[in-house]
The first five atom37 places (N, CA, C, CB, O) and aatype in JSON, in Angstrom:
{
  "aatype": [20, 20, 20, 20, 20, 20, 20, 20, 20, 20, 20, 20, 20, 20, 20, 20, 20, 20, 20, 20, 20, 20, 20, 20, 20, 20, 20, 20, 20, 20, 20, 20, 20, 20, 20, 20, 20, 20, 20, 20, 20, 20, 20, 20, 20, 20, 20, 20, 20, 20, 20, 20, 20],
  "atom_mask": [
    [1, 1, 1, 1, 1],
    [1, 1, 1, 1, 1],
    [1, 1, 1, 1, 1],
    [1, 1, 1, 1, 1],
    [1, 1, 1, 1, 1],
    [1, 1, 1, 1, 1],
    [1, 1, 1, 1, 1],
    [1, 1, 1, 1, 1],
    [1, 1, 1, 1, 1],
    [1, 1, 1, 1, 1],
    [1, 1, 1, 1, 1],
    [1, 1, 1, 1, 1],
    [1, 1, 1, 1, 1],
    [1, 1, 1, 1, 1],
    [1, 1, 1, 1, 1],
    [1, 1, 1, 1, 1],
    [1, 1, 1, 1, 1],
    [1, 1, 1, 1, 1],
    [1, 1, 1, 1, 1],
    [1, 1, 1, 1, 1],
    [1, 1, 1, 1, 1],
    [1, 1, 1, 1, 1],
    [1, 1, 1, 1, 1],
    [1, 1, 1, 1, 1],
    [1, 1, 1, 1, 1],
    [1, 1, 1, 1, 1],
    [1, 1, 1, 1, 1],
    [1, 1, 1, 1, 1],
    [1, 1, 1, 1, 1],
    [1, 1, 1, 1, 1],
    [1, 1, 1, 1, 1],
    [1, 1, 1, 1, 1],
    [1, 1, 1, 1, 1],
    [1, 1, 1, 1, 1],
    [1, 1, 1, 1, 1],
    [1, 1, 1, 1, 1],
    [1, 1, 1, 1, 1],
    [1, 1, 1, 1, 1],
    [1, 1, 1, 1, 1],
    [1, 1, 1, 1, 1],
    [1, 1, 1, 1, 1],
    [1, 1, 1, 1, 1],
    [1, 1, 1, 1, 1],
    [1, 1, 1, 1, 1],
    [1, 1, 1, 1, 1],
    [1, 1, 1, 1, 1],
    [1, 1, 1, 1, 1],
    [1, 1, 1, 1, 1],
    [1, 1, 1, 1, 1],
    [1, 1, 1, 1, 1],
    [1, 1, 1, 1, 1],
    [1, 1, 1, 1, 1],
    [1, 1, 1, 1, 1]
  ],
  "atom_positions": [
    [[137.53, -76.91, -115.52], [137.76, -77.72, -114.35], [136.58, -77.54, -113.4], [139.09, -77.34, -113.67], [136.19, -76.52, -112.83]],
    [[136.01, -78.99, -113.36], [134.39, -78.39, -112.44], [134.65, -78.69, -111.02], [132.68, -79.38, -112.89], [135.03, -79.83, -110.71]],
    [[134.52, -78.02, -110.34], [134.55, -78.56, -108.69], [133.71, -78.9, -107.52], [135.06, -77.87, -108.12], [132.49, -78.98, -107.45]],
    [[134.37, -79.02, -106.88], [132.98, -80.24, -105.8], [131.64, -79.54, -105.38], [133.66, -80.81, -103.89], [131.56, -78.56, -104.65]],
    [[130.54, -80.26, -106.01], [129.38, -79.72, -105.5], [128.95, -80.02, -104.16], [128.45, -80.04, -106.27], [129.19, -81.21, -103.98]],
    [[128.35, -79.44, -102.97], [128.35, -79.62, -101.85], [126.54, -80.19, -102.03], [128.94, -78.24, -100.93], [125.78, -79.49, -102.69]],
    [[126.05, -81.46, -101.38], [124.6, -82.09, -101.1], [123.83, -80.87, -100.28], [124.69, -83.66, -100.07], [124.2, -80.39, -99.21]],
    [[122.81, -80.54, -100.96], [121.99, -79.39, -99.29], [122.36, -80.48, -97.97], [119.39, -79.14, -99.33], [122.65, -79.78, -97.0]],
    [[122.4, -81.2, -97.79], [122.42, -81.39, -96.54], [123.64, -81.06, -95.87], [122.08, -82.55, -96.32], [123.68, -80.53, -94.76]],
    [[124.95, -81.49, -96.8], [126.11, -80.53, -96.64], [125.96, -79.43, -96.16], [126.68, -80.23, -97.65], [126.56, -79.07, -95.15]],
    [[125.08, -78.67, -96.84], [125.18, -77.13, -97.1], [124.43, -76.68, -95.77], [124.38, -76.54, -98.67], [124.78, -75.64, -95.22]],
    [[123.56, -77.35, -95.32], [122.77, -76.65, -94.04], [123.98, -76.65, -92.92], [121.21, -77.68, -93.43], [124.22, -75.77, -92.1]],
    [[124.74, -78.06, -93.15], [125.83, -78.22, -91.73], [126.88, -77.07, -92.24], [126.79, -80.13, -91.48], [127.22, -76.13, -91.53]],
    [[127.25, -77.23, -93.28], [128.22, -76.04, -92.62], [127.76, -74.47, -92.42], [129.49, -75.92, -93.57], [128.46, -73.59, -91.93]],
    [[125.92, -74.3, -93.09], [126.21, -73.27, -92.31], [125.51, -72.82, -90.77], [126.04, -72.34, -93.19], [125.3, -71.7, -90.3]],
    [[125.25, -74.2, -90.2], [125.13, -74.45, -88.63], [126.66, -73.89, -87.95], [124.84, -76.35, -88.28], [126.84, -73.02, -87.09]],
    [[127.69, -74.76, -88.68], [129.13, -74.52, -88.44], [129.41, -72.74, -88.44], [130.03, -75.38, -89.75], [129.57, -72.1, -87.41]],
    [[129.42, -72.57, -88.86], [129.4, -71.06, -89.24], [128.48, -70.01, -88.01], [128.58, -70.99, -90.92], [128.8, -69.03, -87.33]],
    [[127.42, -70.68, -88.16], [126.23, -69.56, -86.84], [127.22, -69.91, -85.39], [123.8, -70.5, -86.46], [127.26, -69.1, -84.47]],
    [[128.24, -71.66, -85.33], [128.51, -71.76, -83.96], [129.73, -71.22, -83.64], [128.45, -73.04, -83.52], [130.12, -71.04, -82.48]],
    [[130.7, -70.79, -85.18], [131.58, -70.52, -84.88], [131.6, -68.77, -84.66], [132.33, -71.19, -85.73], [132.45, -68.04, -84.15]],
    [[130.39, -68.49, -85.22], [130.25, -66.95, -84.92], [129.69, -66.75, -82.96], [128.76, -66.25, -86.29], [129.89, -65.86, -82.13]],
    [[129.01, -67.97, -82.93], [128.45, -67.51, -81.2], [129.93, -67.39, -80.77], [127.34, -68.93, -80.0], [130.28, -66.45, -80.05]],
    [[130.76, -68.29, -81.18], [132.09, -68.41, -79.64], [133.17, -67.47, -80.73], [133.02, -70.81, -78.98], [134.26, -67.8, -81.2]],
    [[132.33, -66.1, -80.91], [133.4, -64.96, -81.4], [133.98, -64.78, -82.45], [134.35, -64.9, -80.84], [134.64, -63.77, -82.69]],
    [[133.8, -65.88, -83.37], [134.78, -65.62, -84.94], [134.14, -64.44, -85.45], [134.68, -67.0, -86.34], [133.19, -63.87, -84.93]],
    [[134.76, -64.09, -86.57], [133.98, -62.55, -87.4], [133.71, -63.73, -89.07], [135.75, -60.42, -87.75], [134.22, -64.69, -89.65]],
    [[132.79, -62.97, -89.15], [132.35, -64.03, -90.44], [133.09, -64.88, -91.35], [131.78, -63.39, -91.36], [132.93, -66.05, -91.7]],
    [[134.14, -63.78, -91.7], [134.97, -64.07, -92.49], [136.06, -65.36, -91.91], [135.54, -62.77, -92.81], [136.55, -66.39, -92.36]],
    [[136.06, -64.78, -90.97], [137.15, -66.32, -90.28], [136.26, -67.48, -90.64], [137.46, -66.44, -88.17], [136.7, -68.29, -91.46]],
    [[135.02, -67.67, -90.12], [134.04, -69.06, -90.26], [133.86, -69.58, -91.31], [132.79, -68.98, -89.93], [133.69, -70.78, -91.51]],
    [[133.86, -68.54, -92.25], [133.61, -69.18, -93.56], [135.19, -69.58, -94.75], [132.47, -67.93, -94.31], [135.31, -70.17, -95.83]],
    [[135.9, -69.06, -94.03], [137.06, -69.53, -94.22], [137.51, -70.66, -93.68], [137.75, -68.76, -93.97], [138.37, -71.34, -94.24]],
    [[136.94, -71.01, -92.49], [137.45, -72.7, -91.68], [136.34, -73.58, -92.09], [137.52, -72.78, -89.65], [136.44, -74.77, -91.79]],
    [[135.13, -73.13, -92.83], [134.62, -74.55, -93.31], [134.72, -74.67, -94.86], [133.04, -74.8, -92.85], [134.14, -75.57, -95.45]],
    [[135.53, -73.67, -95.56], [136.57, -74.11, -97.12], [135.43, -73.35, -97.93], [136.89, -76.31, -97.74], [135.31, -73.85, -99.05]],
    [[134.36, -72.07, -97.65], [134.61, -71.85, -98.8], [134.73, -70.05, -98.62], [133.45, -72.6, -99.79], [135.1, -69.46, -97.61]],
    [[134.32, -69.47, -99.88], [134.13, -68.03, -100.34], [133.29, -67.29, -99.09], [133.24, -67.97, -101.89], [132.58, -67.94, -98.33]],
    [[133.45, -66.01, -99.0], [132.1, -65.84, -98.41], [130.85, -65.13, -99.65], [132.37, -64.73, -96.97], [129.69, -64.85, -99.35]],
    [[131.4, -64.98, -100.88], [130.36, -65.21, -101.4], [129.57, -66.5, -101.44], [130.57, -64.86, -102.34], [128.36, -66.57, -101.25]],
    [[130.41, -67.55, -101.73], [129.18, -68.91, -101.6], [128.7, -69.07, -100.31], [129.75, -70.47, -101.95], [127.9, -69.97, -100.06]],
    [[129.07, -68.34, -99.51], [128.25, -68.12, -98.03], [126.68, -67.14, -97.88], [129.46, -67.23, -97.0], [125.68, -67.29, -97.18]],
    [[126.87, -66.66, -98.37], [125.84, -65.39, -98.35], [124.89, -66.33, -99.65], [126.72, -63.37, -98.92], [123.69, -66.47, -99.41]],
    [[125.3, -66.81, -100.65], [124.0, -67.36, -101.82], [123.79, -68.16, -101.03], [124.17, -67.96, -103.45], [122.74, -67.97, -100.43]],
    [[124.66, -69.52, -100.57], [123.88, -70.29, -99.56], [123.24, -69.9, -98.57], [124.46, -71.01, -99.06], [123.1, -71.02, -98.07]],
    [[122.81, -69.33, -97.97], [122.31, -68.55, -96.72], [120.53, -68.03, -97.12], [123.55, -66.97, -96.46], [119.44, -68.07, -96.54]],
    [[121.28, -67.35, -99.04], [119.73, -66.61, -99.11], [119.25, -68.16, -99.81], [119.46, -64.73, -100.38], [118.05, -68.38, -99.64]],
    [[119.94, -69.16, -100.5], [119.19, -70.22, -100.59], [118.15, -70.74, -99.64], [119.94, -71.02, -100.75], [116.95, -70.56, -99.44]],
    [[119.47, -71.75, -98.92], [119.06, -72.41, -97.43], [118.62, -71.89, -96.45], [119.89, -72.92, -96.81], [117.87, -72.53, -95.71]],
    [[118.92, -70.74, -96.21], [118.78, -70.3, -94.82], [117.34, -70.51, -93.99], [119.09, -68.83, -94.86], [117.16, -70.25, -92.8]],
    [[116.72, -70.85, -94.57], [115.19, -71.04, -94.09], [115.01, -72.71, -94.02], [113.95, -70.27, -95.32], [113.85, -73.1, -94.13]],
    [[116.09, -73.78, -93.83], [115.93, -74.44, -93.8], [117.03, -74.65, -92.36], [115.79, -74.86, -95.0], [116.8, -75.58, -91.58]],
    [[117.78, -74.05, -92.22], [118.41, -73.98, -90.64], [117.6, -73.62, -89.87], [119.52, -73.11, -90.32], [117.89, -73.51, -88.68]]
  ]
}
């Protein structure tokens, strides 16, 4: 069962979403839980993209 691949451009917004939901206090784990995914696919996206935020 293959599941939804997210576009980089996807991938930069949510993890903009994530840096804003950490300024106004979330702890990581909450943020990356309210934009649907792992926080492992948080952290590979990050060392992917992150230089593109």
């Amino acid at each position: 069962m293959a599941g939804k691949r997210d576009k980089p451009e996807e991938i930069v917004l949510k993890l903009r979403q994530v840096e804003v939901l950490q300024g106004q206090g979330s702890s990581v784990a909450d943020a990356v839980r309210q934009i649907g995914v792992t926080q492992q696919t948080y952290y590979r996206w990050r060392k992917e993209y992150g230089g593109i935020v």
